[in-house]
C-alpha positions in Angstrom: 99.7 84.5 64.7 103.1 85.0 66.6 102.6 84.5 70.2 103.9 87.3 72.0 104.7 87.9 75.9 106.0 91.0 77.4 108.0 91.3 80.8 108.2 94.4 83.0 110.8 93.5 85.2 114.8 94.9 86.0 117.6 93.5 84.5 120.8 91.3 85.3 123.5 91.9 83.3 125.1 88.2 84.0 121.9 87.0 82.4 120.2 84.7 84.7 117.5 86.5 86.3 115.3 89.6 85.9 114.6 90.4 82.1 117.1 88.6 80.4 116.0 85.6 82.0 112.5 86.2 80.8 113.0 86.7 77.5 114.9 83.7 77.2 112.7 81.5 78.6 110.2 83.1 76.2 112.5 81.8 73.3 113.1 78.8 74.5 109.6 78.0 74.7 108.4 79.6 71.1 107.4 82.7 71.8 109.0 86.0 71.0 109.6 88.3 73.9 109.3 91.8 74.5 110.5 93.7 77.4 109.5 96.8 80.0 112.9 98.1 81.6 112.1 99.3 85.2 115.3 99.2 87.2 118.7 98.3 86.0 120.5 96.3 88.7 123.9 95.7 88.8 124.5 91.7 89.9 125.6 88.7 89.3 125.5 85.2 90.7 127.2 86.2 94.1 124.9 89.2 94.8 123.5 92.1 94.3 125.4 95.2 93.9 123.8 98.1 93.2 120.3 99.3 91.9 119.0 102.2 89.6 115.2 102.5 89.6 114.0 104.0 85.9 111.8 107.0 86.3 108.1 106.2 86.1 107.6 108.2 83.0 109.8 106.4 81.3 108.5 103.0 81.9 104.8 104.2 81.0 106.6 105.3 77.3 108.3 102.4 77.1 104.7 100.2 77.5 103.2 102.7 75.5 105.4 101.3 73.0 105.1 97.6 72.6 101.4 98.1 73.4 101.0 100.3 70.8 102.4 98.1 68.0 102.5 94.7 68.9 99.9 92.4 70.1 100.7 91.0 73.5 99.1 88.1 74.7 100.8 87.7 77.8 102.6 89.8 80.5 104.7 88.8 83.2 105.5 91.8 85.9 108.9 90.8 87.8 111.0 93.5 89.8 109.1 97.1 90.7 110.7 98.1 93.1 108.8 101.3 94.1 105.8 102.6 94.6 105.9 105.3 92.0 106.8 102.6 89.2 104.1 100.2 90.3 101.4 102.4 89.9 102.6 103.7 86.8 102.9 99.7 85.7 99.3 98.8 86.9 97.8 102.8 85.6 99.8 101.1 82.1 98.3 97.6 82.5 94.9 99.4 82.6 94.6 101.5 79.9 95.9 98.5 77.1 93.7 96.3 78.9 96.4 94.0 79.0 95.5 90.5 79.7 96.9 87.2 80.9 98.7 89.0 83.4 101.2 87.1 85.5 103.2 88.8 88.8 106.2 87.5 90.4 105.9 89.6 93.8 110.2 89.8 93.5 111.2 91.0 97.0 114.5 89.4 97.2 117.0 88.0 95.2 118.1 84.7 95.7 121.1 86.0 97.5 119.1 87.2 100.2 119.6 90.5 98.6 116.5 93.0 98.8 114.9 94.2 95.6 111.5 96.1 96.9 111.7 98.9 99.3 109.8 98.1 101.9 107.4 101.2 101.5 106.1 99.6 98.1 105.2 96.6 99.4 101.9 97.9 100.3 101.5 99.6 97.2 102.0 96.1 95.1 99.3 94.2 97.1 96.6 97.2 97.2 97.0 98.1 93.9 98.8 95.9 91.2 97.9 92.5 92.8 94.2 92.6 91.7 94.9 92.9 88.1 96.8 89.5 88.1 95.5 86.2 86.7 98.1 84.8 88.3 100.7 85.9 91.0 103.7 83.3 92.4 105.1 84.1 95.3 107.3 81.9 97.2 107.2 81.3 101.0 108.7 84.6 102.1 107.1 86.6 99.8 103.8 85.2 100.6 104.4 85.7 104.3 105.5 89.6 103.7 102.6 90.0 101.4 100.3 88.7 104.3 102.6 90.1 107.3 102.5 86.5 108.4 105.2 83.9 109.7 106.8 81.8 106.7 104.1 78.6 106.0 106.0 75.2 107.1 103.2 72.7 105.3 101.2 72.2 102.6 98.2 73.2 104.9 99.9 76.4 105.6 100.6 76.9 101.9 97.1 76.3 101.0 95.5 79.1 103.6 98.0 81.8 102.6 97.6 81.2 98.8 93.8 81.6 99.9 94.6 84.5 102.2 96.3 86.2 99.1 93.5 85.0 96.4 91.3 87.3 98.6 93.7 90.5 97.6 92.2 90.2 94.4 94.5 87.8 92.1 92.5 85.3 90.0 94.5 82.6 91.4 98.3 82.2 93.5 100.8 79.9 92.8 102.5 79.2 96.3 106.0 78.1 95.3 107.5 75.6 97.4 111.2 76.0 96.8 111.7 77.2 100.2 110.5 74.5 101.9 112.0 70.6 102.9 111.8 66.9 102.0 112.3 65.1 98.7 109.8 67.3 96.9 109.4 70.6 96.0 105.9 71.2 95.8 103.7 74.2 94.5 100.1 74.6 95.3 98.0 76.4 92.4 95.2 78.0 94.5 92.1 79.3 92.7 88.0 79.7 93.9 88.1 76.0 92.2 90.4 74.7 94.9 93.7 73.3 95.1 96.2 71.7 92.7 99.5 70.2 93.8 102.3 70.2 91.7 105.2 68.2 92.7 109.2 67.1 91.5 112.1 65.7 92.7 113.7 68.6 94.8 117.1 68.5 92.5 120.6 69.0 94.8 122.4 71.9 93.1 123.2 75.1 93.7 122.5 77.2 90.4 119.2 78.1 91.3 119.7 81.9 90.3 116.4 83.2 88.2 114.1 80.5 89.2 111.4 83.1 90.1 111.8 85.1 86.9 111.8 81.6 84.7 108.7 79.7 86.3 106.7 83.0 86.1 107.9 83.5 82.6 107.0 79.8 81.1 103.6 80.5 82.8 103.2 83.6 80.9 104.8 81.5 77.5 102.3 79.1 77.8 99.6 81.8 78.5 100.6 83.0 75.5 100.6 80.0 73.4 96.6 79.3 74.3 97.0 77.0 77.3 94.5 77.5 80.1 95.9 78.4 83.4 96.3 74.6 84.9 98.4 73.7 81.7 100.5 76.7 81.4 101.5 76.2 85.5 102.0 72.6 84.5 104.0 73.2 81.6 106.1 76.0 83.6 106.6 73.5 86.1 108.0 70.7 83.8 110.0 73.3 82.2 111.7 74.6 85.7 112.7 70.9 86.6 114.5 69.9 83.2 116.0 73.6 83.3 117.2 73.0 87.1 118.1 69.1 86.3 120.5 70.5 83.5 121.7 73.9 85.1 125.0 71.8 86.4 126.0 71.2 82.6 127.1 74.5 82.3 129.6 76.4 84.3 128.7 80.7 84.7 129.6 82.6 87.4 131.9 81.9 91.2 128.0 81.9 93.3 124.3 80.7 92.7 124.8 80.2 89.2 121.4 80.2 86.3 119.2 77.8 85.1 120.0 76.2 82.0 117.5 77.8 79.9 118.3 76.2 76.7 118.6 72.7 77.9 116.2 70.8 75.4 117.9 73.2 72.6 121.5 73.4 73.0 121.9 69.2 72.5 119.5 69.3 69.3 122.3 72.3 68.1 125.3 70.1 69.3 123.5 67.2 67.5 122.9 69.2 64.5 126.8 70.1 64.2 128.4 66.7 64.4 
């Protein structure tokens, strides 16, 4: 069988975050990608410019749709960014008894742009957030899910990712982008305990769609069979090689993308000489 993933999440027409991101990561990592449209944002790698939220109806017909005919075995939830939409998402989620359900809480875009109104915020944890196997917030978004100061350790990381296992996810994957030091480490927080996940914290600047691309090789490898521990592992792998690479190309005057397609371009390159 074709493994299949599906993001709900809002666009970026540069193509290095939101949806488009997703979907590529998806490919990159063999699986074919589907995708939920629920806000179309207008922004590049210097910013966001402007937003326009799809009705909720809408976004219900378009899950309707891909549910309907194709067997997902995977979501990843990115942008929703009001309440309406995220209830109409989870109502959705509910009645396709979707599974292997991954959220990116997506506040803020990594231009310090906002991309929830703060009015849904509420509205994500109370009502989407229990229906995740796995959500991955990173620092900020943990500390506005919790209305809590921003954690500064691993210690702190670990009692906010248990704080936030007790909204309801299965587990939380507290990214440590945000933080210091040498190494960027993620904490995978479940009932089992903790798993540390570390690299090399890489010096560039073409960070733009990390969120989106972690949460989506999670959802990949979810999708492909792995168990939860492997998938985050995998993701995590993944992320590095993609953020290692992401100076070989050149897109955009700001925060440019990832390089999605590093392990594939060179084969291609390879292939033509």
């Amino acid at each position: 069988m074709t493994p299949i993933a599906l993001t709900i999440a809002g666009t970026d027409p540069t193509g290095g975050a939101g949806m488009q991101a997703d979907t590529k990561t998806f490919a990159a990592l063999g699986v074919y990608g589907a995708s939920v449209v629920t806000a179309l944002v207008a922004q590049n790698t210097t910013g966001v410019q402007a937003v326009h939220d799809i009705p909720a109806a809408f976004v219900r017909r378009q899950m309707d749709s891909v549910f309907d005919d194709l067997k997902v075995d995977a979501v990843k939830i990115g942008m929703l960014s009001v309440p309406e939409v995220i209830e109409t998402v989870a109502a959705g989620l509910a009645a396709h008894r979707a599974r292997n359900v991954v959220i990116d809480p997506v506040m803020v875009a990594a231009s310090g742009d906002p991309l929830l109104r703060p009015e849904a915020v509420a509205t994500l944890r109370d009502t989407l957030l229990p229906m995740a196997l796995v959500i991955t917030p990173n620092l900020p978004e943990a500390a506005a899910l919790l209305d809590a100061p921003m954690a500064c350790s691993e210690e702190e990381m670990a009692s906010q990712g248990a704080a936030l296992l007790e909204l309801g996810p299965r587990a939380v994957l507290m990214k440590g982008g945000h933080g210091s030091g040498a190494e960027s480490v993620d904490l995978l927080v479940t009932m089992g305990g903790v798993t540390r996940l570390a690299a090399p914290r890489l010096p560039t600047k073409n960070t733009h769609g990390t969120g989106c691309t972690l949460s989506s090789a999670i959802a990949a490898g979810l999708a492909r069979g792995q168990d939860l521990g492997r998938a985050v592992a995998v993701a995590k792998d993944y992320l590095t090689k993609a953020l290692a690479a992401a100076d070989d190309i050149e897109i955009g005057r700001g925060h440019g993308p990832v390089h999605h397609f590093h392990a594939v371009w060179p084969e291609l390159e390879r292939a033509r000489a």
